[in-house]
Residue, then its C-alpha position, 0 to 999 in steps of 0.5 A: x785353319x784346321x783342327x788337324x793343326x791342335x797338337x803340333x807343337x803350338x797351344x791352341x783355342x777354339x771356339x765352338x762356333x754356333x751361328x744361331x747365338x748372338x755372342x759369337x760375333x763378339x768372341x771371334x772379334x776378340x779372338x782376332x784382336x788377341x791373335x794379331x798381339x800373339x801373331x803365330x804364339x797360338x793357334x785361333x780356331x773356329x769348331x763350328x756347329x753343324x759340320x763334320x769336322x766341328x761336330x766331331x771336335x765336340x763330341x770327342x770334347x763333349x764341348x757345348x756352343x759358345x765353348x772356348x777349349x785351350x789345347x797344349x801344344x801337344x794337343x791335350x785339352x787343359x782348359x775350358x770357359x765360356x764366351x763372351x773373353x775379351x781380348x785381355x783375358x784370352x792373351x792372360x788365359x792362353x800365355x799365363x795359364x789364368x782362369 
């Protein structure tokens, strides 16, 4: 997916994906178990390090690696934390607004 998506109407997370740092593994495998229980609720993207669609998600959000972002459904940023979120807490972050 792209981030071309964030601000079409649907909330969306993105995680700032660096390959260098361990944590990402487990955050993209609770991302995926979080979105196969909200299906098509929100979108799951990835803003990885080092590529020019990912670095420029960044800069304009100032994110750092290991970042998850919360967009609203039209595209405003509204939330932010670091990894490492199971699956629990990223479903009760994105649908209930919980820190």
């Amino acid at each position: 997916m792209t981030h071309e998506q964030i601000g079409t109407g649907i909330p969306a997370l993105v995680f700032v994906y660096d390959p260098n740092l361990a944590v990402n593994t487990s955050q993209t495998e609770q991302m995926n178990k979080a979105r196969d229980q909200l299906g098509d609720q929100v979108l799951f993207l990835i803003a990885k390090i080092n590529t020019p669609e990912g670095d420029q998600l960044i800069a304009a959000h100032r994110a750092s690696a290991a970042e998850l972002l919360l967009f609203d459904p039209s595209g405003r940023l509204i939330k932010r934390q670091f990894a490492l979120r199971n699956s629990s807490e990223l479903i009760q972050w994105v649908t209930l607004g919980e820190p």
